[in-house]
N, C-alpha and C positions, 0 to 999 in steps of 0.2 A: 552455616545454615542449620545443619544436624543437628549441631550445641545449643544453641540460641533454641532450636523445635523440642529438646530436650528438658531446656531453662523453663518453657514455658507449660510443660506437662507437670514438671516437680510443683511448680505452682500452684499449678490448677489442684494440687492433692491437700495442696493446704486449706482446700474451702474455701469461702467467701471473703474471709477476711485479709484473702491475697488478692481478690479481684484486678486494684489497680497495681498490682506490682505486675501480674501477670498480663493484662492489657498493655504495658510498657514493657514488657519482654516479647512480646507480641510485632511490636514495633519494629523491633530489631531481628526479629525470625521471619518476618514479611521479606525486609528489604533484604537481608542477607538471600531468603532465596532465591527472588526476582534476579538478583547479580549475579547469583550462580548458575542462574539459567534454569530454576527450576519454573515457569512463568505461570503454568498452570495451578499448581500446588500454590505457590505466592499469593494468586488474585483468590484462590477458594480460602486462604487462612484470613487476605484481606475482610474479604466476605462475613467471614464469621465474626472475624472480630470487631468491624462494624456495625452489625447489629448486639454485640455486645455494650459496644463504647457509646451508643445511643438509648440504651436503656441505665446505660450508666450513669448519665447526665450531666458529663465534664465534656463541652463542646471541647476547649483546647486537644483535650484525650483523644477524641471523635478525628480534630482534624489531622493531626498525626498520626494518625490510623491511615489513615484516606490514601494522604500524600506520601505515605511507608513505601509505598509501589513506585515511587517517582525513579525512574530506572530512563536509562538514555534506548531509544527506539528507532528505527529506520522505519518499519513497518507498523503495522496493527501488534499492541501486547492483546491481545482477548480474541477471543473467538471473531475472523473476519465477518463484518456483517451484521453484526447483535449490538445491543446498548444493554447495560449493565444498569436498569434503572433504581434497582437498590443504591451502588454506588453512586450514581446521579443524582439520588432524590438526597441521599445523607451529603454530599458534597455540596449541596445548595442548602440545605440547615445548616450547617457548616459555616458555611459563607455570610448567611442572613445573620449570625448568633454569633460569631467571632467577633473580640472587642477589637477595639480603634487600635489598642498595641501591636499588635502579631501582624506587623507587615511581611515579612517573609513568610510566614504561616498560608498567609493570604495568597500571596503567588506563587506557593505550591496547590494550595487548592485550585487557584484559577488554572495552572497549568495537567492538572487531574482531569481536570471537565474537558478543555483543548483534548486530549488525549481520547479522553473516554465518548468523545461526541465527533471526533474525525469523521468526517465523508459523510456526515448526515445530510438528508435535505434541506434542513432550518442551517442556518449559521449561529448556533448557539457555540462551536466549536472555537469558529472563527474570533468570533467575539469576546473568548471567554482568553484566547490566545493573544491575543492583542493587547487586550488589560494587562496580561501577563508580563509580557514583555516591557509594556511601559512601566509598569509599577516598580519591575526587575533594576531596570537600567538605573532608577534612582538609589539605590541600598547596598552597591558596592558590593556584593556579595559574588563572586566571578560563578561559581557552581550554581545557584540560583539563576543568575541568567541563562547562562545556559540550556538548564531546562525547560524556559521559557523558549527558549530559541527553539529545540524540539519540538516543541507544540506547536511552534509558530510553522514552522517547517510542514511539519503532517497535514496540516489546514492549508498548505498551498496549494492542493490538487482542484481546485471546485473550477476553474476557469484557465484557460489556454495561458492567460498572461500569468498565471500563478505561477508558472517556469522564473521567471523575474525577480515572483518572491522568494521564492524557491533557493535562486542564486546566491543574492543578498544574504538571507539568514545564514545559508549554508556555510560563506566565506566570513562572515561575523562570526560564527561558532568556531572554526575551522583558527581564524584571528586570534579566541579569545581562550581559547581549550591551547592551543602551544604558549601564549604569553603566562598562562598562569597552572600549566602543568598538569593537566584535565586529560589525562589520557584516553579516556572511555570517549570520551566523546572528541579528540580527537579523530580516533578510527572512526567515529559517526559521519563526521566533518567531512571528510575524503569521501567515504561512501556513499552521504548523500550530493558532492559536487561531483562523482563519477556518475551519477544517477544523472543530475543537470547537466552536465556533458553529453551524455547519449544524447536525452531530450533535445539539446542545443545544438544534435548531427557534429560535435567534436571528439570523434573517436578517440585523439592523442590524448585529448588532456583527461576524458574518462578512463585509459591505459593507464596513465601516472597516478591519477586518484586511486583508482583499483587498488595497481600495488604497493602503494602509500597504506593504503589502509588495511590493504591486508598483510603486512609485513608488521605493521603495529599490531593488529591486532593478536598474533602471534607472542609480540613480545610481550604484552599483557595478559595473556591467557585470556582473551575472549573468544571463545570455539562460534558463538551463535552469529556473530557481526564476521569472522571469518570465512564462515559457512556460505553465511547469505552472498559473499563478495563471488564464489563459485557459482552463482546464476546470470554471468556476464559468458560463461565458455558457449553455451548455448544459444545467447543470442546471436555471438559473432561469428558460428557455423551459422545459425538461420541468414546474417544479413551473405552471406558468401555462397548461399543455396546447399551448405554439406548437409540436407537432410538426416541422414543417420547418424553422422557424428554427432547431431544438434541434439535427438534424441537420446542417444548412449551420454551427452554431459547434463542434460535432463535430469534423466534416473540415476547416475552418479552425485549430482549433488544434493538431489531431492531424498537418495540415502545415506549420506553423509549425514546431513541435519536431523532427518529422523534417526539418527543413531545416537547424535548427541541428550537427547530424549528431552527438548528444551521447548519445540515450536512443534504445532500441533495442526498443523496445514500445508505444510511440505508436501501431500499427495495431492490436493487440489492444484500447489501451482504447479507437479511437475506435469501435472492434466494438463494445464494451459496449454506448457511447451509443446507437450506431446500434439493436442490440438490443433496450436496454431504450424506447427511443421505440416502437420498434414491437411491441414488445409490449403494450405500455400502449393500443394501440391492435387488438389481436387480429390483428396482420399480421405475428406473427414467421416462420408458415410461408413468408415471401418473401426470408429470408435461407437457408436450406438450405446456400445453395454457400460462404458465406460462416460460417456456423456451423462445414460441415464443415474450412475453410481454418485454421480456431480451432482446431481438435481437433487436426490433422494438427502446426498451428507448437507448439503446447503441449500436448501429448499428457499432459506428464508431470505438469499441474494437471486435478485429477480435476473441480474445474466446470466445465471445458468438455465434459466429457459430457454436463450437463447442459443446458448449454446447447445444443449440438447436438440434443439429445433433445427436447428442448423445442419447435426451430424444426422438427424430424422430425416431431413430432406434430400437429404446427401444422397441418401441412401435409397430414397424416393419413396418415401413414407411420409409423402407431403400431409394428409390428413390429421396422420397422428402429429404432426409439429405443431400444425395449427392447435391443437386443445391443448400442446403443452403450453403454447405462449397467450392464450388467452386469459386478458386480463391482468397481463404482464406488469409492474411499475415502474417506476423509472429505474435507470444505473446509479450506483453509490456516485459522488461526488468525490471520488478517491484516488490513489495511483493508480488504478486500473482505469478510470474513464475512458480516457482516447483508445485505449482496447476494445473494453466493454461498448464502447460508442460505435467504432467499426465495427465486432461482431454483427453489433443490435441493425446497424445498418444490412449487411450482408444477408442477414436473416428475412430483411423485409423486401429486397430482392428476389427474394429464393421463393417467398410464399405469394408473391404479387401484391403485398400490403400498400398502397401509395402512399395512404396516411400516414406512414409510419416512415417511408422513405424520404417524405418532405421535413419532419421535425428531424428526422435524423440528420439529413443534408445541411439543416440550417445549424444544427448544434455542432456538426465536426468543420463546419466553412473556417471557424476561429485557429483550429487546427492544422491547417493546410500546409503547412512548412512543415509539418512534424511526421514522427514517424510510428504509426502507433504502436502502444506497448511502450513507448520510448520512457515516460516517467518511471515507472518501474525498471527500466532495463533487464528484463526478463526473461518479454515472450514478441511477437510481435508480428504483424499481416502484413510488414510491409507501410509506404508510403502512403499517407491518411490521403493525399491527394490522388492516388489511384481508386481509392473507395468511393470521394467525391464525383469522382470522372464516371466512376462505372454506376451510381447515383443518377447521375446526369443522364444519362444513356437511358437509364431506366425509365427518368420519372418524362422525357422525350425535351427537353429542354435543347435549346440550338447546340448545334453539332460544335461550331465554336468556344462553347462553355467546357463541355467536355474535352475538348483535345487541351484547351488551356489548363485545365487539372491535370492531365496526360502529361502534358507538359512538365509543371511541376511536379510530377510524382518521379520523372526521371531526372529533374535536376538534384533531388531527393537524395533519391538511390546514389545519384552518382557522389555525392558527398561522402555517405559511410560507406563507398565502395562494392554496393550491392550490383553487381553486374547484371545477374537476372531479372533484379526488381526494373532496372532502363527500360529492358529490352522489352518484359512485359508493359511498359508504360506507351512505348515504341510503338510496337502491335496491336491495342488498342486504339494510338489514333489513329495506325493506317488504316483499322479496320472503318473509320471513321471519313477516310478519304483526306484530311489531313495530316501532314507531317509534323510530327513532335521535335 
């Protein structure tokens, strides 16, 4: 990446009449850094040189620019939360100006926009990943599909049954990265079918994915896909109740990857963790300073009002929650949903919102098997059907509704071996007069 950042300064000294030699050393100083994990540095050279290669007026230039970033992802590459609408707008000139030859050109673009439009509330993502992958499957090109398969993958979160799609891609990629020697995204492959595991309450086969993928990844030198595989220690203390252990693999691996100096959100999720442990334990009101630290760096993801809210009320600063969450928008359509969804739920709860407890109730009902957090395999509250039930409770709905979520919140628990989480499902419905 250094060489290639180096290639393209000596360029730049030659004036203008190196423009496009330098725009195409550019190329290769994008993707080289993106691989090496430099993500941020990568999408700011992207950046510039976009608006280069657009004043340039060689669409094919423009779109190799674009697509330079196409790097295999589990997660968000960008700032969680934002759209990049310079990339956006040039990815869609791009697309509209690209002639009829450049079919794989074209499916790296389409898979650019999938990427760069994840979790939106439009499905412009979705849609853009779709085309991807059809267009992929016809041009024999096995690393091209692939990346199609990633984008297809990140646009699975918008809806409960997107676990399904989830799957599919995943074991498609998973198929197609060992048939044809794809290493990088082999360890994708694993990680994201250990992520679908959790989701699918099958601890075993997310333990095999795990160490499948992190043992490759090792052997590849990918520190940032190895890193991320270390935010499974903490879930598996939260689902066993070892609260401090849950926290202490938290901040261990949340400094780990901030050390690798690659991912630029590591403190936000080890927030989550930290969060939802102590929540789980009725001690959120002891984050406040550290809630409101959440709101102020991501202002512009509407669940961290929620969250904020939450630890505000906790702590019985009900008034101030309320004017934090006023005027709230909806959750990203992302791997954090069914988190984000329970939070949002839990918070409406707490402030006696009913409004807000009925759209919530109806949007996690699709959920009820699940365990949230579970997409991410991260951070988690617990069985999404104990939320329902204490929902239920709230908004006065028959006592029978509720023990039936009670119900299922401890068949739940009892799959991923969460002993606490039964017990509290237990207690609830005896509080209920029914037995769970």
């Amino acid at each position: 990446a250094d060489l290639w950042a180096r290639a393209v300064e000596a360029l730049r000294a030659l004036g203008r009449d190196a423009d496009r030699d330098r725009l195409e050393a550019e190329i290769a100083a994008i993707r080289a850094g993106a691989l090496a994990g430099q993500v941020v540095a990568a999408r700011e050279r992207r950046l510039a040189a976009i608006a280069e290669a657009r004043a340039f007026g060689d669409v094919r230039l423009l779109a190799r620019i674009i697509a330079s970033f196409d790097v295999p992802t589990l997660w968000t590459s960008r700032e969680y939360g934002t759209v990049d609408h310079a990339v956006v707008e040039a990815t869609g000139e791009a697309l509209a100006r690209l002639p009829a030859g450049e079919p794989e050109l074209r499916v790296r673009l389409l898979t650019t926009l999938a990427m760069e439009l994840e979790g939106e509330q439009h499905d412009r993502g979705l849609t853009a990943s779709d085309e991807a992958i059809a267009a992929a499957r016809g041009l024999g090109v096995p690393e091209l599909l692939a990346a199609a398969l990633n984008g297809g993958y990140v646009n699975g979160y918008r809806t409960a049954d997107g676990l399904d799609r989830r799957r599919r891609l995943a074991s498609e990629l998973l198929g197609l990265a060992a048939e044809h020697d794809l290493g990088t995204y082999r360890v994708l492959a694993h990680l994201q079918l250990q992520q679908v595991a959790v989701a699918a309450l099958d601890l075993p086969a997310a333990r095999r994915h795990l160490d499948e993928g992190r043992r490759l990844a090792e052997q590849y030198g990918l520190p940032l896909l190895a890193q991320i595989a270390g935010w499974h220690a903490g879930l598996a203390h939260a689902f066993a109740a070892r609260y401090e252990e849950a926290e202490r693999a938290y901040e261990e691996v949340g400094g780990a990857i901030g050390r690798t100096g690659i991912w630029f959100s590591e403190r936000g999720m080890v927030f989550v963790g930290l969060f939802c442990v102590r929540l789980a334990q009725d001690r959120a009101g002891e984050l406040v300073d550290g809630a409101a630290w959440l709101r102020r760096q991501w202002g512009h993801v509407e669940a961290t009002a929620d969250v904020y809210a939450l630890a505000l009320a906790s702590a019985g600063r009900t008034a101030e929650a309320r004017r934090v969450v006023a005027g709230a928008g909806p959750v990203r359509l992302d791997y954090f949903r069914d988190l984000t969804l329970a939070i949002r739920a839990l918070r409406a709860i707490a402030l006696g919102d009913r409004d807000l407890a009925e759209r919530t109730y109806a949007a996690l009902l699709p959920y009820e098997g699940h365990i949230s957090g579970g997409a991410t395999a991260v951070a988690t509250l617990g069985p999404v059907a104990h939320v329902l039930g204490d929902l239920a409770v709230f908004l006065g709905r028959p006592a029978g509704t509720a023990a039936a979520h009670y119900r299922r919140a401890a068949e739940v628990a009892g799959r991923v071996g969460a002993a606490r989480w039964a017990e509290r499902a237990d207690e609830a419905a005896a509080r209920l007069g029914t037995a769970a």
